[in-house]
C-alpha positions in Angstrom: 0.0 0.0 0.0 1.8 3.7 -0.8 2.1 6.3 2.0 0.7 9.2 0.9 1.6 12.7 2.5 4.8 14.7 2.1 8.1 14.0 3.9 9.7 16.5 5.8 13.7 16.3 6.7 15.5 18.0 9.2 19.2 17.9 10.5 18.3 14.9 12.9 14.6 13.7 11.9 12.5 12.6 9.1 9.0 13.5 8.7 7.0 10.9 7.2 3.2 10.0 6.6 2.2 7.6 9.8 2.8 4.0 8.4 0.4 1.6 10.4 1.8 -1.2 10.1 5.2 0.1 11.2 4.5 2.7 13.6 1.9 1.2 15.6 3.9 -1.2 18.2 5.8 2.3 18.9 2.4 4.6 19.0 0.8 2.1 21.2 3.8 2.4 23.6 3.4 6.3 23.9 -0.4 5.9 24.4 -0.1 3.8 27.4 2.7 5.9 29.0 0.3 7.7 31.7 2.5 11.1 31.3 3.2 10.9 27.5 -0.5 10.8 27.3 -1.8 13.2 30.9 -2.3 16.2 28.7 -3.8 14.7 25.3 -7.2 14.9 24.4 -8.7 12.1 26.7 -5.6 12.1 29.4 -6.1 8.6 30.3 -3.7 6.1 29.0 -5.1 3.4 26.1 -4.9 -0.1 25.6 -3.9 -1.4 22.2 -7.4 -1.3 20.9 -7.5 2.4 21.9 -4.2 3.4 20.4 -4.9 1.4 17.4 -8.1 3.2 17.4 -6.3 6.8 17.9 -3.7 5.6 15.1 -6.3 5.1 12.7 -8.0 8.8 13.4 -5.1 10.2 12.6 -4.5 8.4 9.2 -7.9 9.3 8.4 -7.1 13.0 9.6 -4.8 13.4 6.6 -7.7 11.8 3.8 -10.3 14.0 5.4 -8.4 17.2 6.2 -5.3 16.6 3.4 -3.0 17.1 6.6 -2.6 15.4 9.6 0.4 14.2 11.9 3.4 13.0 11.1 5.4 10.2 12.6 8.9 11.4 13.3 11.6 9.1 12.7 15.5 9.5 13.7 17.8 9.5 10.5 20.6 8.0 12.1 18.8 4.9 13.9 15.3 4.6 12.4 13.7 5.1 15.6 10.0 6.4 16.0 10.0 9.6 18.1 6.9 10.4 18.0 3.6 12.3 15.8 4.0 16.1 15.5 2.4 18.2 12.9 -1.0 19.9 11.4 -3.8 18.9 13.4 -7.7 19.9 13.2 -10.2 17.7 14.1 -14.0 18.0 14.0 -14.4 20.9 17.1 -11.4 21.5 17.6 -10.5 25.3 18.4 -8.4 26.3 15.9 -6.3 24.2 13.3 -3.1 24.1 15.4 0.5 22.2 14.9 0.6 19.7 17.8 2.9 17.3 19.0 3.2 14.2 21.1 6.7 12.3 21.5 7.6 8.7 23.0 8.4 8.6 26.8 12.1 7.3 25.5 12.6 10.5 23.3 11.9 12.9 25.1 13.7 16.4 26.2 16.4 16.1 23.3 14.6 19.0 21.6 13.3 16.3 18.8 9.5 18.0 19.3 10.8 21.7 18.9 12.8 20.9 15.8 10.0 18.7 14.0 7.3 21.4 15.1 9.7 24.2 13.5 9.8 21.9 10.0 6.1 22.2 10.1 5.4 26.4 10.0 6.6 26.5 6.7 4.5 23.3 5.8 1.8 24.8 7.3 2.0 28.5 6.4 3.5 28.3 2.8 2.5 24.5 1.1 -1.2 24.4 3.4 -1.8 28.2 3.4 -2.5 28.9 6.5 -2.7 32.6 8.2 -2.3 31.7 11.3 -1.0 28.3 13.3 -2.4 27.9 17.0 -0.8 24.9 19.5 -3.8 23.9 22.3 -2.2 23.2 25.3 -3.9 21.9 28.7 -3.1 24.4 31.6 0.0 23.0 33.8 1.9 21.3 30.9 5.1 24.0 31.3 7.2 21.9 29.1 4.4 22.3 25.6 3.8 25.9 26.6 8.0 26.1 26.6 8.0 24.7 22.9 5.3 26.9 21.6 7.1 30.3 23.1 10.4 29.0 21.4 8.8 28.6 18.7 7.7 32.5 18.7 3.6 31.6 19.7 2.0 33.4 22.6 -0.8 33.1 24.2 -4.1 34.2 22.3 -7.0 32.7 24.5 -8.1 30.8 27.4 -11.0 28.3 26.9 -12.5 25.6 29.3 -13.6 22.8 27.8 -17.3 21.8 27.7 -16.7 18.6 27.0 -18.0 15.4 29.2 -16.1 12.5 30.4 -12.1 13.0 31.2 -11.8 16.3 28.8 -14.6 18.0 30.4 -13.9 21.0 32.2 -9.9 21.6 31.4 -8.7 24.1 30.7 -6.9 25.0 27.5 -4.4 27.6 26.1 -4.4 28.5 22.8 -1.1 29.5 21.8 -0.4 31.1 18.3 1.1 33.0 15.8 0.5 34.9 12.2 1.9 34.1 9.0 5.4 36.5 9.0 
């Protein structure tokens, strides 16, 4: 079956269209790690039928939306690092470059320098005026990436949502097309 989707490269990573198959065993790892996963959408960590179920969302992002996350791979050892890119799904605030990275990657600056690949993605192949990142309150080290990468805050919003989502509240980051 082809991948379809652009590939992204930077010094250290590749940016590739999520392969299922291949990226799953590593996906499902990150969605059961209960702090890789305490600020996500649902904050509770998944079982296999969960992440394969979340896996699948986002491949279907990128036929819905044309865009979606991308799994990030390490050049020099082939490792998944994680899914960072364009994201906006069905009531979501704003379309927004997000980012989540594999408990075994993280804090080696992998998430800043995939998320930077993506503004130009974003802004000059998608088109895009303006990029937002949604970040739960208390998660210092997202709010950290999205200053460095020159966002600030545009808007608080507390989420309406039932079950584990409802009632958090959320900071929309963002930043204009320079």
């Amino acid at each position: 079956m082809t991948k379809t989707g652009p590939r992204l490269e930077t010094e250290r990573l590749i940016l590739r269209p999520i392969d299922g198959a291949k990226d799953f065993p590593f996906w499902a790892e990150m969605m059961a790690d209960a702090d890789s996963v305490k600020y996500l959408w649902n904050n509770t960590p998944c079982d296999e039928d969960a992440a394969w179920q979340n896996l699948a969302m986002n491949i279907g992002h990128w036929q819905v939306r044309g865009y979606g996350f991308f799994s990030v791979i390490l050049k020099d050892t082939d490792e998944w690092v994680g899914r960072i890119g364009p994201y906006y799904p069905h009531g979501w605030p704003a379309p927004e470059i997000g980012w989540a990275v594999h408990p075994a990657h993280t804090r080696r600056g992998y998430a800043y320098e995939a998320a930077k690949a993506c503004l130009p993605f974003v802004f000059d192949t998608l088109g895009w005026d303006r990029v937002t990142h949604v970040i739960v309150e208390g998660n210092i080290p997202s709010i950290a990436l999205a200053e460095k990468l020159g966002s600030k805050l545009l808007e608080t919003r507390i989420d309406k949502q039932s079950g584990n989502r409802g009632g958090r509240t959320r900071l929309i980051y963002g930043q204009e097309k320079s």
